[in-house]
Backbone as CSV, one residue per row, in Angstrom:
resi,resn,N_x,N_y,N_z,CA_x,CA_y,CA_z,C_x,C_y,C_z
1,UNK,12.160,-5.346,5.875,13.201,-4.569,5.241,12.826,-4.260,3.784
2,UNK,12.176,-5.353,3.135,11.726,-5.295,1.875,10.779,-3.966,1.563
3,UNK,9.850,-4.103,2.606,8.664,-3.244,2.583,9.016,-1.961,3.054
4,UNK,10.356,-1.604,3.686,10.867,-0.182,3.663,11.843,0.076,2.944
5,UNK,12.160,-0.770,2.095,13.160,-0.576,0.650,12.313,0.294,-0.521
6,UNK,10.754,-0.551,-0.608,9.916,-0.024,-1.575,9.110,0.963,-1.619
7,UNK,9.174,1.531,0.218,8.329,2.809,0.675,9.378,3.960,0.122
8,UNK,10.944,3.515,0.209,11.746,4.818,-0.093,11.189,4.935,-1.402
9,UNK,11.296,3.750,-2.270,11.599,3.739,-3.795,10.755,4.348,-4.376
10,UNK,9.232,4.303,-3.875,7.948,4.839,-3.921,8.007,6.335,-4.401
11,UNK,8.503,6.988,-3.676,8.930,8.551,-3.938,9.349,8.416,-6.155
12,UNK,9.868,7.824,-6.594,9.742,8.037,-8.087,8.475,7.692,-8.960
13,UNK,7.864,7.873,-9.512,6.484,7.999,-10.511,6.682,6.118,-10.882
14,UNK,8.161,5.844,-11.730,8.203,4.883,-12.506,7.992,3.390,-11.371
15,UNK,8.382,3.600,-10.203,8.660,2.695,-9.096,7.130,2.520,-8.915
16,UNK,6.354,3.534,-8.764,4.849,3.616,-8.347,4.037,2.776,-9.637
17,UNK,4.508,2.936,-10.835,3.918,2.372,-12.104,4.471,0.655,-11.817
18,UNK,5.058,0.288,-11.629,5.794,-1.149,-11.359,5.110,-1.141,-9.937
19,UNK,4.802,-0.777,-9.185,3.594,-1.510,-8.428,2.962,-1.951,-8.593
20,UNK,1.886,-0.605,-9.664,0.591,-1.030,-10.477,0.621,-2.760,-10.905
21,UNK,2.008,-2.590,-12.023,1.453,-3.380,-13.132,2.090,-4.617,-12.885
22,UNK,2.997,-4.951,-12.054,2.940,-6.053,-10.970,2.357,-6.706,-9.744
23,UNK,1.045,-6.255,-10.209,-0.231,-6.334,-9.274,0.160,-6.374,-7.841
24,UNK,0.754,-5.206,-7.275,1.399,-4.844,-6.191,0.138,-4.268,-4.808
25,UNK,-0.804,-4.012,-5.509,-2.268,-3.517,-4.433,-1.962,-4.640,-3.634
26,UNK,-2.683,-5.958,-4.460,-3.155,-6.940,-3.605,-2.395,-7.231,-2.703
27,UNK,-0.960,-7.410,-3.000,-0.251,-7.700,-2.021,0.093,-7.063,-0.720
28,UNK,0.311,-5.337,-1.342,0.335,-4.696,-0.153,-1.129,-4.742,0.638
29,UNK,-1.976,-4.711,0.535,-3.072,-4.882,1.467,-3.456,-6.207,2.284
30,UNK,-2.775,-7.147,2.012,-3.052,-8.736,2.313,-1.869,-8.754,3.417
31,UNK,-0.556,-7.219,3.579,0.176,-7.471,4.449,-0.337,-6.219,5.638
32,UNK,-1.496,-5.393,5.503,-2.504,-5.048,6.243,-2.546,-5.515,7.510
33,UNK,-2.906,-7.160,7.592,-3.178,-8.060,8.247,-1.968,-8.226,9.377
34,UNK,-0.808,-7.689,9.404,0.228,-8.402,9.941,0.168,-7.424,11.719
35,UNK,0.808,-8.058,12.416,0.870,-7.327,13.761,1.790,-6.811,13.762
36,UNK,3.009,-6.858,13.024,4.204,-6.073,12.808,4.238,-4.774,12.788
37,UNK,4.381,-4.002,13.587,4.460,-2.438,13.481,5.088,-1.660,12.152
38,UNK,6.429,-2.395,12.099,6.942,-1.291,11.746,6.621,-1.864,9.861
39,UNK,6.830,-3.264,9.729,5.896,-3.448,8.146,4.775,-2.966,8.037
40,UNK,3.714,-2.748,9.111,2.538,-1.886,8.791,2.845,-0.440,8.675
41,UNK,3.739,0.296,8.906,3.648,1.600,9.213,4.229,1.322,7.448
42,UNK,5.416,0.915,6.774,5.861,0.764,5.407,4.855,0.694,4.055
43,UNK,4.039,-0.160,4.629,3.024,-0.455,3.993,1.890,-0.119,3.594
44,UNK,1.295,1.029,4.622,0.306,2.064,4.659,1.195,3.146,4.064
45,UNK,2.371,3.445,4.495,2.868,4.820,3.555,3.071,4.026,2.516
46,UNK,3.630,3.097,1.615,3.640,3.034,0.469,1.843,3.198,-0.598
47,UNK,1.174,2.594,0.355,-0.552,3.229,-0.305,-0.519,4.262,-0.662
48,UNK,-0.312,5.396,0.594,-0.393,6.487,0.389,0.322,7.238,-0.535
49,UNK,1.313,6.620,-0.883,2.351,6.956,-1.847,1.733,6.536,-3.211
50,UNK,1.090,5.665,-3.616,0.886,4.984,-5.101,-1.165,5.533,-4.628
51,UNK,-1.740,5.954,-3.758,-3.092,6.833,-4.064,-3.100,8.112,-4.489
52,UNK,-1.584,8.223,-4.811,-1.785,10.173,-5.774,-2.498,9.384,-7.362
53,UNK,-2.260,8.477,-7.425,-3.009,7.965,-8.864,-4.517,7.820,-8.625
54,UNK,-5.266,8.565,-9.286,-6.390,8.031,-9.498,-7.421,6.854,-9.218
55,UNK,-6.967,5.983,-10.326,-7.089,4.833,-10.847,-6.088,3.973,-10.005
56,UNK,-5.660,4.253,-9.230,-4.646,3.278,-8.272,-5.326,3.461,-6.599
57,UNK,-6.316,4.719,-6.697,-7.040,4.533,-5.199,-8.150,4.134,-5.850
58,UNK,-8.368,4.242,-6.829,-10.021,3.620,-7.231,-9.843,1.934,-7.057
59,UNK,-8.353,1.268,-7.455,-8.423,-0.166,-7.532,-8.174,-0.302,-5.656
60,UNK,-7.217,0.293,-4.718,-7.527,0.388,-3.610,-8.954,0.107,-3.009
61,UNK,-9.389,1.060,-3.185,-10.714,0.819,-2.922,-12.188,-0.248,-3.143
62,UNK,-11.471,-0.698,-4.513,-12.335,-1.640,-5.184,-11.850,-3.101,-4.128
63,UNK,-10.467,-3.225,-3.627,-9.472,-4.037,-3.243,-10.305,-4.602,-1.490
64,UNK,-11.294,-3.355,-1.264,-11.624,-3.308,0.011,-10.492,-2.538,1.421
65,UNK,-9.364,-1.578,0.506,-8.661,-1.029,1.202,-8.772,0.050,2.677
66,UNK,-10.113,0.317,2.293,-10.244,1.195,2.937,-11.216,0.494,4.385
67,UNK,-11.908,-0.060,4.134,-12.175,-1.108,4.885,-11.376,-1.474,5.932
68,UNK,-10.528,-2.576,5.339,-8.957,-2.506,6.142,-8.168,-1.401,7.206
69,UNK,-8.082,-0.593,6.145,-7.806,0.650,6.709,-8.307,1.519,8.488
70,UNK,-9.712,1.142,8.107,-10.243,1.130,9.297,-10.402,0.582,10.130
71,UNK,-10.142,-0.867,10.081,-9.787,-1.815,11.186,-8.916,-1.758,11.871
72,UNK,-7.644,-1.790,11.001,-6.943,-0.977,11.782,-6.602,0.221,12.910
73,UNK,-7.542,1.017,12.501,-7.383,2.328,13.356,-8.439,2.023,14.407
74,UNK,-9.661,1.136,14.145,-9.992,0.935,15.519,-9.732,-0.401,16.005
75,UNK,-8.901,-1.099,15.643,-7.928,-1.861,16.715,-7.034,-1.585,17.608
């Protein structure tokens, strides 16, 4: 519920900056891992939501996100 509270919230710039700087990557990617459908589906759109930044898919990426990312899709 949490993780589709913060996918709505996502949609404002300032909500996306309070991801950042509450070191919010790591976490969302460490819940990557979960078999939960519908927290994974929250959780990948909130990425996608906070990778219009730059410097927020560059730390993604640095994070091993994309990686992930693909495990997923061929699981």
């Amino acid at each position: 519920l949490t993780a589709e509270l913060l996918r709505l919230l996502c949609a404002e710039p300032q909500v996306k900056e309070q991801v950042k700087l509450y070191e919010g990557i790591p976490v969302l990617l460490s819940l990557l891992h979960s078999d939960h459908l519908k927290l994974l589906w929250s959780v990948v759109w909130i990425l996608v939501q906070v990778c219009e930044d730059p410097e927020t898919s560059v730390e993604i990426r640095t994070w091993g996100g994309i990686k992930q990312l693909l495990h997923i899709l061929r699981g």
